[in-house]
mmCIF entry with sequence, helices, sheets and N, C-alpha, C, O atoms, coordinates in Angstrom:
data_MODEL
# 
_entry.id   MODEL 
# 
_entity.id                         1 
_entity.type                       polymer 
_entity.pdbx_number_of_molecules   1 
# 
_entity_poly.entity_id                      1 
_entity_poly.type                           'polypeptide(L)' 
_entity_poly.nstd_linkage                   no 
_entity_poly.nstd_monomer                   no 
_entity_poly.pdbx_seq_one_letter_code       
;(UNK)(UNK)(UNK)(UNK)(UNK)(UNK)(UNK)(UNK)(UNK)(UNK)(UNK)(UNK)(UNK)(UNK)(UNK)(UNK)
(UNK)(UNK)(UNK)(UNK)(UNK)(UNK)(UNK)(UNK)(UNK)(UNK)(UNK)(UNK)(UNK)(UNK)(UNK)(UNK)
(UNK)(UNK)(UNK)(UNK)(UNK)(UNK)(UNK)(UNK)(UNK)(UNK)(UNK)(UNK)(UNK)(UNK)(UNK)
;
_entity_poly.pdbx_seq_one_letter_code_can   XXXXXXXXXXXXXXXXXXXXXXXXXXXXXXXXXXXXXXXXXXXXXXX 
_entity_poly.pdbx_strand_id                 A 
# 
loop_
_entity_poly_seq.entity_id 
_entity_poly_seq.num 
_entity_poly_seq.mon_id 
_entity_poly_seq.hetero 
1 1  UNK n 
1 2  UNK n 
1 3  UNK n 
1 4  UNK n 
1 5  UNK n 
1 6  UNK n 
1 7  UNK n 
1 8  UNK n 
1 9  UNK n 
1 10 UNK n 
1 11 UNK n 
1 12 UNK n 
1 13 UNK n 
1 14 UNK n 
1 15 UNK n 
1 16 UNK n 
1 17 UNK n 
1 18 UNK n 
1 19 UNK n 
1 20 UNK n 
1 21 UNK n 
1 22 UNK n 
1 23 UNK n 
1 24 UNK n 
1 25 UNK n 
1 26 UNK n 
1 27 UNK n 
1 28 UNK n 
1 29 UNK n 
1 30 UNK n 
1 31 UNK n 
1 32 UNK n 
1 33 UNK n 
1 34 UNK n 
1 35 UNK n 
1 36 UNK n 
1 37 UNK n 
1 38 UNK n 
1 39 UNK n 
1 40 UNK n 
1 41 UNK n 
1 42 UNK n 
1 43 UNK n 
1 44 UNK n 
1 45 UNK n 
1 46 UNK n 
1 47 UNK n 
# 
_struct_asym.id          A 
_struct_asym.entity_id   1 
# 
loop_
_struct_conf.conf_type_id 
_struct_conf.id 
_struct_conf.pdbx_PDB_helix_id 
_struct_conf.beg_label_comp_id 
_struct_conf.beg_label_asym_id 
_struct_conf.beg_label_seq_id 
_struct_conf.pdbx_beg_PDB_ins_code 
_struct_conf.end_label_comp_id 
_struct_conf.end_label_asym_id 
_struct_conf.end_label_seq_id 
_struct_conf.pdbx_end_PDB_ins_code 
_struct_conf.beg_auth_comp_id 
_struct_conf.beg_auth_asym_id 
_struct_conf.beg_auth_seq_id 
_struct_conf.end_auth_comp_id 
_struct_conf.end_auth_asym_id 
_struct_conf.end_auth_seq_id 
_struct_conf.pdbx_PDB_helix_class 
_struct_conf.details 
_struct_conf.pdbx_PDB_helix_length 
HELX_P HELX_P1 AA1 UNK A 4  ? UNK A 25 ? UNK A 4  UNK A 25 1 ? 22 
HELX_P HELX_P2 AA2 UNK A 28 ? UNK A 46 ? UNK A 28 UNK A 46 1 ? 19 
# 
_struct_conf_type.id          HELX_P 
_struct_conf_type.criteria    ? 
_struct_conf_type.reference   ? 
# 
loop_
_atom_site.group_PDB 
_atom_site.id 
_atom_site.type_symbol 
_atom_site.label_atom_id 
_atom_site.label_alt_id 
_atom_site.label_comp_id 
_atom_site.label_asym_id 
_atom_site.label_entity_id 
_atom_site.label_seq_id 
_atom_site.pdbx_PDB_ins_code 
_atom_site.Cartn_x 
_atom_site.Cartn_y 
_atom_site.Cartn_z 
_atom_site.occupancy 
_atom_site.B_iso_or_equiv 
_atom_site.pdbx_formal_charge 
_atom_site.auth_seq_id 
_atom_site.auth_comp_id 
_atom_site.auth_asym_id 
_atom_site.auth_atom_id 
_atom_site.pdbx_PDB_model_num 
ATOM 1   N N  . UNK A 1 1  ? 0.848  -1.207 0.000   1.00 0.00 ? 1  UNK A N  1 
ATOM 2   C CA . UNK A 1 1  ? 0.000  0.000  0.000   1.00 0.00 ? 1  UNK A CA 1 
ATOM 3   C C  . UNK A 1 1  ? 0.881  1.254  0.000   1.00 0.00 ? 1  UNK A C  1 
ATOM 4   O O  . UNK A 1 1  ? 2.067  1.297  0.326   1.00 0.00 ? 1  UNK A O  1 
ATOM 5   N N  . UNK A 1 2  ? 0.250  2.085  -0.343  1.00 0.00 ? 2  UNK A N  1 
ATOM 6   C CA . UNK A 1 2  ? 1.228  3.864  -0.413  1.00 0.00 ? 2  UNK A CA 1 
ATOM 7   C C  . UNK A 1 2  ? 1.124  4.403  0.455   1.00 0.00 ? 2  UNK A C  1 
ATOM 8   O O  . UNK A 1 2  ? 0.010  4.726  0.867   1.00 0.00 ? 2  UNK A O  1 
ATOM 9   N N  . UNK A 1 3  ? 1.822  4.598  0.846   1.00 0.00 ? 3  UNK A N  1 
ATOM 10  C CA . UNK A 1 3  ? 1.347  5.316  2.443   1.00 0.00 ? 3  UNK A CA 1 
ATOM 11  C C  . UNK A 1 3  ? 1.509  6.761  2.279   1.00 0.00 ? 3  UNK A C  1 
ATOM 12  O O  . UNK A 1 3  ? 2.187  7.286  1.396   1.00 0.00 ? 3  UNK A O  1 
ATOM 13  N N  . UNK A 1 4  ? 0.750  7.454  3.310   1.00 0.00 ? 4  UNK A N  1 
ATOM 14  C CA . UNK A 1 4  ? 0.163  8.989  3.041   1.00 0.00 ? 4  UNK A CA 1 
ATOM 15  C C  . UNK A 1 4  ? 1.384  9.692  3.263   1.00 0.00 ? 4  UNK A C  1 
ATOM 16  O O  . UNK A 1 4  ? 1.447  10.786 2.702   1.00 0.00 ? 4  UNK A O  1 
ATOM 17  N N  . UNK A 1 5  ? 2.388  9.335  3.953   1.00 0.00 ? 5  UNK A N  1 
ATOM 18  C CA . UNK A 1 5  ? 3.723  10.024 3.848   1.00 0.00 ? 5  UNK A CA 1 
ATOM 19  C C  . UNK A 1 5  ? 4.365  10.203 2.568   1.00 0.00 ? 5  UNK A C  1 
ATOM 20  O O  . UNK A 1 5  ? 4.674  11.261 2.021   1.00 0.00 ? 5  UNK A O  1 
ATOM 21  N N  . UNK A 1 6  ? 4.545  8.824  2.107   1.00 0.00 ? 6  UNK A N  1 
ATOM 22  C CA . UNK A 1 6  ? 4.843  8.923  0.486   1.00 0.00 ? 6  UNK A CA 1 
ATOM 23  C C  . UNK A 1 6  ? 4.051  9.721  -0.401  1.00 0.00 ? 6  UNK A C  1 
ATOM 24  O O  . UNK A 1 6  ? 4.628  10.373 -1.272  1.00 0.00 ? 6  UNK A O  1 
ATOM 25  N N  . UNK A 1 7  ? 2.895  9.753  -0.302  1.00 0.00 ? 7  UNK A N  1 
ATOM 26  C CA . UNK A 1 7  ? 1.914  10.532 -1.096  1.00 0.00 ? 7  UNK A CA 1 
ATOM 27  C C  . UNK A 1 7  ? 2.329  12.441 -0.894  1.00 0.00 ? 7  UNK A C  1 
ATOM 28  O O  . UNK A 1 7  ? 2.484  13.289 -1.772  1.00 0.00 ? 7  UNK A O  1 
ATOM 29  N N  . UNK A 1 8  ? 2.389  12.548 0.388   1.00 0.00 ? 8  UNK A N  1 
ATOM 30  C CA . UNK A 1 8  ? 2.625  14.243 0.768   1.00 0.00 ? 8  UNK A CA 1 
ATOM 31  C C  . UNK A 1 8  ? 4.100  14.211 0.169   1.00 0.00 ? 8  UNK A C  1 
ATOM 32  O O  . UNK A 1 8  ? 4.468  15.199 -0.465  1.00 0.00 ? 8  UNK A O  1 
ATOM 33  N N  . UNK A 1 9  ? 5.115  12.945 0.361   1.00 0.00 ? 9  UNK A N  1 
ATOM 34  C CA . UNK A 1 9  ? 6.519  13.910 -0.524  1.00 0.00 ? 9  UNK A CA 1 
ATOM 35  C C  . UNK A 1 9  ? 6.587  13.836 -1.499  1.00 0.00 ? 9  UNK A C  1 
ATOM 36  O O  . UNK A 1 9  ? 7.656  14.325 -1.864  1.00 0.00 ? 9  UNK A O  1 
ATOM 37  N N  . UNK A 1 10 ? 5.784  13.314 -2.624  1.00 0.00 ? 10 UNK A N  1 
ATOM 38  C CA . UNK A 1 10 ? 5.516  13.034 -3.873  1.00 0.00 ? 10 UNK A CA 1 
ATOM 39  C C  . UNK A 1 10 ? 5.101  14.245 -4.118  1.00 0.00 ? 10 UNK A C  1 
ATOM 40  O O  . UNK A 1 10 ? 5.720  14.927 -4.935  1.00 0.00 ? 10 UNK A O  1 
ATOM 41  N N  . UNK A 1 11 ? 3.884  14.788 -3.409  1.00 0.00 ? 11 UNK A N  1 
ATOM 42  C CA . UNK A 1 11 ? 3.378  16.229 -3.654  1.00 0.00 ? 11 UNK A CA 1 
ATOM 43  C C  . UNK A 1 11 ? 4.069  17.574 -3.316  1.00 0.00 ? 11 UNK A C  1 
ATOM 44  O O  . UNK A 1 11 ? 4.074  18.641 -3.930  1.00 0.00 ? 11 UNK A O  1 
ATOM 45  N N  . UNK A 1 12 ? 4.466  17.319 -2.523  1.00 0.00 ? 12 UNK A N  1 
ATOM 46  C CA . UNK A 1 12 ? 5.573  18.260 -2.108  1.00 0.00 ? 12 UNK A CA 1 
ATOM 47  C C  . UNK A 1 12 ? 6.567  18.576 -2.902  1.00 0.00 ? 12 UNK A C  1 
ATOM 48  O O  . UNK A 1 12 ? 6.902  19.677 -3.339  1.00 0.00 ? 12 UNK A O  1 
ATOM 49  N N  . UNK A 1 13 ? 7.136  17.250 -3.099  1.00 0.00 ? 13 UNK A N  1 
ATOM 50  C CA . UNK A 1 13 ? 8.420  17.565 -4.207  1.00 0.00 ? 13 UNK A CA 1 
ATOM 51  C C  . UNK A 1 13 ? 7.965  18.134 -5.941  1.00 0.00 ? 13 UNK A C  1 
ATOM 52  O O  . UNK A 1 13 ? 8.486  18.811 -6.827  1.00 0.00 ? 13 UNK A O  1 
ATOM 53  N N  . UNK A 1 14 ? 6.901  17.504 -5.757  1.00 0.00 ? 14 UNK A N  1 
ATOM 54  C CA . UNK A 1 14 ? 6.178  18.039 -7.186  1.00 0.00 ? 14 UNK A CA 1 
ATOM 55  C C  . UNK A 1 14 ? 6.038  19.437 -7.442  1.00 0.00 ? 14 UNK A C  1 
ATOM 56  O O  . UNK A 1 14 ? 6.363  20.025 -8.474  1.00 0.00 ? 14 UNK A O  1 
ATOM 57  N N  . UNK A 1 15 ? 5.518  19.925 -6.393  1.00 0.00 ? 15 UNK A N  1 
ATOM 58  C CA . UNK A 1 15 ? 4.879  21.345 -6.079  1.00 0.00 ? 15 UNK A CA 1 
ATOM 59  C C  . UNK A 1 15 ? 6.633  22.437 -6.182  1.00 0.00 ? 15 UNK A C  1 
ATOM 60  O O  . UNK A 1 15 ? 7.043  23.267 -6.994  1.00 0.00 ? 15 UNK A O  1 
ATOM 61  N N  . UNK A 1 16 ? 7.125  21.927 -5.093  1.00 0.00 ? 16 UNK A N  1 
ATOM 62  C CA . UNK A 1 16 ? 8.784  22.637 -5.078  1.00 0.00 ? 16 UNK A CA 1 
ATOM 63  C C  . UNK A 1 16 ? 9.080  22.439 -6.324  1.00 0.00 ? 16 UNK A C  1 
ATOM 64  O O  . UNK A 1 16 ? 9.899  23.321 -6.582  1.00 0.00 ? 16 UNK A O  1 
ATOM 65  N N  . UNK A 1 17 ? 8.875  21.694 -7.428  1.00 0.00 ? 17 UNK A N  1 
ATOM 66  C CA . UNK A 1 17 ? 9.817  21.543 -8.854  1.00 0.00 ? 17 UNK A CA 1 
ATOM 67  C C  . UNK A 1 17 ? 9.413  22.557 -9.481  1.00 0.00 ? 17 UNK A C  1 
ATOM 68  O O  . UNK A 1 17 ? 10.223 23.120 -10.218 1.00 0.00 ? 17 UNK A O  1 
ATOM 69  N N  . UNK A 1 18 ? 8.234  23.006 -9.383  1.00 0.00 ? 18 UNK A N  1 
ATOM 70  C CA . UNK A 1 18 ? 6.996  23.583 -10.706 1.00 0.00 ? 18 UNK A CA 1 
ATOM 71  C C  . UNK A 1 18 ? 7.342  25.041 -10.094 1.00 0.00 ? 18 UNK A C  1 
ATOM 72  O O  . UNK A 1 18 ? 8.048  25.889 -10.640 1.00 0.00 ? 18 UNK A O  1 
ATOM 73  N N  . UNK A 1 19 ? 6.721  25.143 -8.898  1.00 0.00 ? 19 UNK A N  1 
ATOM 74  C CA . UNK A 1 19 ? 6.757  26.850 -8.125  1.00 0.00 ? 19 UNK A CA 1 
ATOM 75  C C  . UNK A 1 19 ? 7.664  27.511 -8.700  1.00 0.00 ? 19 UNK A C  1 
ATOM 76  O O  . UNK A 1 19 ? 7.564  28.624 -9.215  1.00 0.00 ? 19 UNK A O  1 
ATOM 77  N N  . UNK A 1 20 ? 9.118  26.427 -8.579  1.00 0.00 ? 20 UNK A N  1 
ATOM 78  C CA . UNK A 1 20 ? 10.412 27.633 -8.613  1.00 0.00 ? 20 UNK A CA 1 
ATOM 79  C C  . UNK A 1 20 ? 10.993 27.488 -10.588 1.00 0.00 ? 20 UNK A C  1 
ATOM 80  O O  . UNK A 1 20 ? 11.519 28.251 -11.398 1.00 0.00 ? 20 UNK A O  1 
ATOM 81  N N  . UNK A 1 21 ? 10.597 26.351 -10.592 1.00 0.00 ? 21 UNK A N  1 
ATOM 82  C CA . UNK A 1 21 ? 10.716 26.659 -12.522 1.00 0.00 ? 21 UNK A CA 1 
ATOM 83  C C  . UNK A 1 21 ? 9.973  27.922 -13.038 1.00 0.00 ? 21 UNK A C  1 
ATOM 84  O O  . UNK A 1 21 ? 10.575 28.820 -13.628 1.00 0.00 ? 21 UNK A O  1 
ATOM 85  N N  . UNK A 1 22 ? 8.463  27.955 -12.758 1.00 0.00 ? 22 UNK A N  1 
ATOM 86  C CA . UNK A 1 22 ? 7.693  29.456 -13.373 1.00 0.00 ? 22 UNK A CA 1 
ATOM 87  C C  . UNK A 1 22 ? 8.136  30.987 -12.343 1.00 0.00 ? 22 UNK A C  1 
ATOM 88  O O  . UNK A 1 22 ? 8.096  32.136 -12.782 1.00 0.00 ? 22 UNK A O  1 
ATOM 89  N N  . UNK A 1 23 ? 8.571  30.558 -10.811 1.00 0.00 ? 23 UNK A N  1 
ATOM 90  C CA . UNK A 1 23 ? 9.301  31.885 -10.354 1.00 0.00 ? 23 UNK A CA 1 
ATOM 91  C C  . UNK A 1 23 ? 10.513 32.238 -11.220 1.00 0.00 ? 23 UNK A C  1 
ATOM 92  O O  . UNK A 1 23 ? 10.731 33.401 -11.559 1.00 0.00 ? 23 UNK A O  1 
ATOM 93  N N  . UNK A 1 24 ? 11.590 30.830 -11.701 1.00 0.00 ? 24 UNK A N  1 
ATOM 94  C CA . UNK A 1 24 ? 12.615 31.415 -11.854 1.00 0.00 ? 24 UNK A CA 1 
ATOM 95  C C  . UNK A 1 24 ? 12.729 31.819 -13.694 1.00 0.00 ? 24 UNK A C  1 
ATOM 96  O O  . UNK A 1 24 ? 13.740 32.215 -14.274 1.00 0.00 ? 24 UNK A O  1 
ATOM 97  N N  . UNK A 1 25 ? 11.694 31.628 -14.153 1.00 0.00 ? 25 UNK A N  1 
ATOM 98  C CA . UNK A 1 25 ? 11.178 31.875 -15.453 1.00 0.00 ? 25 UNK A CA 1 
ATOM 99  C C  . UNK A 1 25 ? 10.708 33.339 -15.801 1.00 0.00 ? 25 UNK A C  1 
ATOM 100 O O  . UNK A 1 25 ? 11.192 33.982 -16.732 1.00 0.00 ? 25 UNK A O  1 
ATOM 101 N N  . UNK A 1 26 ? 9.725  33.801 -14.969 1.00 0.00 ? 26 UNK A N  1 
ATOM 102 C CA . UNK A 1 26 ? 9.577  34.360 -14.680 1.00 0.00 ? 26 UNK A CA 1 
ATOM 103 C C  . UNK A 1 26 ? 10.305 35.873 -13.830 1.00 0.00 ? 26 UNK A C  1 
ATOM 104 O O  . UNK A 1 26 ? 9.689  36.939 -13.852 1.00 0.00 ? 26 UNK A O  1 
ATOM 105 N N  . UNK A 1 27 ? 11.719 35.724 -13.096 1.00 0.00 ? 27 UNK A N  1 
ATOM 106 C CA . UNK A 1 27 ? 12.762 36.458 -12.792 1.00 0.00 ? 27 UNK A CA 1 
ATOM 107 C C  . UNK A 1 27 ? 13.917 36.313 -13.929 1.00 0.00 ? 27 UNK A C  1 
ATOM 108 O O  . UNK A 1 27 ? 14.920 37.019 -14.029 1.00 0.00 ? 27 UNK A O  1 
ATOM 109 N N  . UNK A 1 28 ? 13.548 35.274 -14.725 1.00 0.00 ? 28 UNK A N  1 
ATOM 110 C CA . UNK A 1 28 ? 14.322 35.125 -16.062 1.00 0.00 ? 28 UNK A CA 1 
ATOM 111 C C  . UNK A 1 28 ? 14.169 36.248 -17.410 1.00 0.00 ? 28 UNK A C  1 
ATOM 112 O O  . UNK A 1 28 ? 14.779 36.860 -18.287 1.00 0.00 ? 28 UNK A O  1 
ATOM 113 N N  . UNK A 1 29 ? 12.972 35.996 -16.853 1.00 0.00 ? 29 UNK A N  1 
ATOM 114 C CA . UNK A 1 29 ? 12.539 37.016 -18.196 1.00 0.00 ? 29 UNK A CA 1 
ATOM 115 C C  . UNK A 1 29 ? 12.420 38.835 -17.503 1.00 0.00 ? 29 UNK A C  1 
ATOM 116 O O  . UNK A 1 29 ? 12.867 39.804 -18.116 1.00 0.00 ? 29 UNK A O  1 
ATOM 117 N N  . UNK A 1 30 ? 11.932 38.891 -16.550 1.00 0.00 ? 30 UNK A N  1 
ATOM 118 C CA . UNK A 1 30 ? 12.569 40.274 -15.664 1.00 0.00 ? 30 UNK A CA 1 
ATOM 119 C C  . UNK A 1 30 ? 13.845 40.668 -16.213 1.00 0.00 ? 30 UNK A C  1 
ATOM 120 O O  . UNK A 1 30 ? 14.021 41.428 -17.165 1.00 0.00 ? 30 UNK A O  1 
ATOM 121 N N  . UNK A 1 31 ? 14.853 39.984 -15.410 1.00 0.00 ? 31 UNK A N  1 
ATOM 122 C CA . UNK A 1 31 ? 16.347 40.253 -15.264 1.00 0.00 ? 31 UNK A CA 1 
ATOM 123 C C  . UNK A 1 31 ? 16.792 41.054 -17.058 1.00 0.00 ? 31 UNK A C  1 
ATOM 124 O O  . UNK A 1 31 ? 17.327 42.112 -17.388 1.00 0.00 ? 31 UNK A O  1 
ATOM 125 N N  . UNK A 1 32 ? 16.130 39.672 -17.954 1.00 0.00 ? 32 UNK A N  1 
ATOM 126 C CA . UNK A 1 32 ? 16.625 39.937 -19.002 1.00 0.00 ? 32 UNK A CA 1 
ATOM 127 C C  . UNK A 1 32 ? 15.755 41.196 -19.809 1.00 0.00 ? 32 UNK A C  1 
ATOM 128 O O  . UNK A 1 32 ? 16.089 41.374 -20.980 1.00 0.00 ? 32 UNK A O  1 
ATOM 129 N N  . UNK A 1 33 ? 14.850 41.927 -19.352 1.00 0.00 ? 33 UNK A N  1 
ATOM 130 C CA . UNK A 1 33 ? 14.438 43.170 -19.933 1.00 0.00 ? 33 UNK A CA 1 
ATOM 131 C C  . UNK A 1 33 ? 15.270 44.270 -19.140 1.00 0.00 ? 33 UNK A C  1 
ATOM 132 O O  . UNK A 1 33 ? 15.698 45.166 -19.868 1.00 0.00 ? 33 UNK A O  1 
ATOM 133 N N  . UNK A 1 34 ? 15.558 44.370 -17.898 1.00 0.00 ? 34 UNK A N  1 
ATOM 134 C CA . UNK A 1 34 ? 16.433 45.028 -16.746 1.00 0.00 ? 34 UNK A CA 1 
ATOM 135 C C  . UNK A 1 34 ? 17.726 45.276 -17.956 1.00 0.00 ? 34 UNK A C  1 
ATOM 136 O O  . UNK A 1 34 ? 18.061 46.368 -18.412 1.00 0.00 ? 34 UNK A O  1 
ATOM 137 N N  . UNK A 1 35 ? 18.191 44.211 -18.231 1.00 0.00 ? 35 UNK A N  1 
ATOM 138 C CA . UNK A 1 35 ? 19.533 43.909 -18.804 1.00 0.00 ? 35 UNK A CA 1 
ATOM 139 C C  . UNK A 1 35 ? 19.693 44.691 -20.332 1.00 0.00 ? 35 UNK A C  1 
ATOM 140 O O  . UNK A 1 35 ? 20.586 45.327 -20.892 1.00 0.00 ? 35 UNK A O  1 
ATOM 141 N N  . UNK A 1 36 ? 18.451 44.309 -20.630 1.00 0.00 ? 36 UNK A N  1 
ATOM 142 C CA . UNK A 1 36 ? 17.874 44.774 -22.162 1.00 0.00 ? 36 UNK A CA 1 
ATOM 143 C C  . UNK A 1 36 ? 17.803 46.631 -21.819 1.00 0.00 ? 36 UNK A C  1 
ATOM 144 O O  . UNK A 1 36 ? 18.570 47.185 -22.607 1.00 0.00 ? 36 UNK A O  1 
ATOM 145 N N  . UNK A 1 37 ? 17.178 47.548 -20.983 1.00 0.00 ? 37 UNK A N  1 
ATOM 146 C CA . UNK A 1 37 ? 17.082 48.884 -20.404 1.00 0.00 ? 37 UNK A CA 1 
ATOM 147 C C  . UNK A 1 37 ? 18.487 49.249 -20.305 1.00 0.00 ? 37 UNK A C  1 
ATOM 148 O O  . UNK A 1 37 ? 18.866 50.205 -20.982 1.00 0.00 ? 37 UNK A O  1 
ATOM 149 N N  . UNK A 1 38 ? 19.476 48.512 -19.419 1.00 0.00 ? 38 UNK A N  1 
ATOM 150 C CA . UNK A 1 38 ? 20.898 49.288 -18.924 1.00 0.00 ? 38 UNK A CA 1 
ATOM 151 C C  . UNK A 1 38 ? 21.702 48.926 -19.910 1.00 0.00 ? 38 UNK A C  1 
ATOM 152 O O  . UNK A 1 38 ? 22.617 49.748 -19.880 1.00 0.00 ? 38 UNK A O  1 
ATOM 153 N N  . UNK A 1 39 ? 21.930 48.030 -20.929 1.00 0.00 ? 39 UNK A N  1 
ATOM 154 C CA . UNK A 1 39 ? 22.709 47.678 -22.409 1.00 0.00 ? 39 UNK A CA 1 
ATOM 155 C C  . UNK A 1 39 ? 22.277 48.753 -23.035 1.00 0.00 ? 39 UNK A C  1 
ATOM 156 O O  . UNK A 1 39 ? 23.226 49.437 -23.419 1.00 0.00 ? 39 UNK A O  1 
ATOM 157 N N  . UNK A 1 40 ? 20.958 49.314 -23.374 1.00 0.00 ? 40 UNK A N  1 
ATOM 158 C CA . UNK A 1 40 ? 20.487 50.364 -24.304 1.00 0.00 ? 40 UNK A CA 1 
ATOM 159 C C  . UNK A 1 40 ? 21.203 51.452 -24.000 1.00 0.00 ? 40 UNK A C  1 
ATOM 160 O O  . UNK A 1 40 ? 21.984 52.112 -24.686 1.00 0.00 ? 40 UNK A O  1 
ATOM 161 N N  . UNK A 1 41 ? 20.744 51.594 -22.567 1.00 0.00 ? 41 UNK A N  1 
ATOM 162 C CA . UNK A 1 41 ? 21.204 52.613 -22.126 1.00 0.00 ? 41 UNK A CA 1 
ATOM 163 C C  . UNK A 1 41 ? 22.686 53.536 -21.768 1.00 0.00 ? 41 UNK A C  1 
ATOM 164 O O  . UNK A 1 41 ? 22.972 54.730 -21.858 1.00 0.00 ? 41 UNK A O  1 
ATOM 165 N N  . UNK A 1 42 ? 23.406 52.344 -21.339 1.00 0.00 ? 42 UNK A N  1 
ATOM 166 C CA . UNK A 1 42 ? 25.007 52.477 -21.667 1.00 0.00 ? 42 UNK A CA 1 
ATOM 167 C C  . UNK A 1 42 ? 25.261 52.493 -23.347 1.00 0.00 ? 42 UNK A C  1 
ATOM 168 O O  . UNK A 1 42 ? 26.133 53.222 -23.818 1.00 0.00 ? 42 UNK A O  1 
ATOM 169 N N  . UNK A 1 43 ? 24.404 51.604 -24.224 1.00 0.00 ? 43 UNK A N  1 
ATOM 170 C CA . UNK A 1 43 ? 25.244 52.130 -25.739 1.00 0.00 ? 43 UNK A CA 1 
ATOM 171 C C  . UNK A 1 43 ? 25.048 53.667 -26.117 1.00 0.00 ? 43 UNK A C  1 
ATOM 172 O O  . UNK A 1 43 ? 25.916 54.291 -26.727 1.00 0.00 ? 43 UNK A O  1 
ATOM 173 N N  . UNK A 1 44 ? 23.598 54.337 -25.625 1.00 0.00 ? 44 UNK A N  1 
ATOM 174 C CA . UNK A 1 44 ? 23.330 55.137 -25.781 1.00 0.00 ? 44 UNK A CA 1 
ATOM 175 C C  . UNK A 1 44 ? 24.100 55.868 -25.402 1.00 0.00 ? 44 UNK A C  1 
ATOM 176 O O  . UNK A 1 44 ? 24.532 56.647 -26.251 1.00 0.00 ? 44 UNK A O  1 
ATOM 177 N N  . UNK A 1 45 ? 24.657 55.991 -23.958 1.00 0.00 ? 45 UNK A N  1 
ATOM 178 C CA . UNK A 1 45 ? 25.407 57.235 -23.603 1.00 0.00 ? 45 UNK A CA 1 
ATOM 179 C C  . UNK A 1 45 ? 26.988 56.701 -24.386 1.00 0.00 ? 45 UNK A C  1 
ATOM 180 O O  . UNK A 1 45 ? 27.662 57.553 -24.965 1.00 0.00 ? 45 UNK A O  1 
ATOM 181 N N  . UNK A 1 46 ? 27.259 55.864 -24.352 1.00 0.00 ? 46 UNK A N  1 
ATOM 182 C CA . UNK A 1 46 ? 28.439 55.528 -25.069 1.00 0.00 ? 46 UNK A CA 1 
ATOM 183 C C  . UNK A 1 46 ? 28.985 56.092 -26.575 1.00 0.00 ? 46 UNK A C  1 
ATOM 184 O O  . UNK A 1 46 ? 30.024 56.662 -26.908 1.00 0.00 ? 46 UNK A O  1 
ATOM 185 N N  . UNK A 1 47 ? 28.169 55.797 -27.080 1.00 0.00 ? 47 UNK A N  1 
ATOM 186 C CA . UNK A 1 47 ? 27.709 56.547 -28.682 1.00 0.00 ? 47 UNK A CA 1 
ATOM 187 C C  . UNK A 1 47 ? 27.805 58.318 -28.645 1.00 0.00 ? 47 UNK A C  1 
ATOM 188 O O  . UNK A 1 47 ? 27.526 58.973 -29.649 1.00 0.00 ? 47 UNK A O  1 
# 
């Protein structure tokens, strides 16, 4: 039989995989518009 312990770290660990893939997807795609603003912005004053 499965026991309900196994069942909660099955879910647990499931839940921790997914949360921090779409957080860090999500701070992925942030960072890289941040990055995209201060590149512009340094060529600009650079130029």
């Amino acid at each position: 039989m499965i026991s309900p312990l196994g069942d909660t770290i099955i879910s647990d660990t499931t839940g921790v995989i997914h949360l921090p893939q779409f957080y860090i997807l999500h701070v992925y795609i942030t960072w890289m518009n941040v990055q995209g603003r201060y590149i512009s912005k340094d060529t600009f004053q650079n130029t």
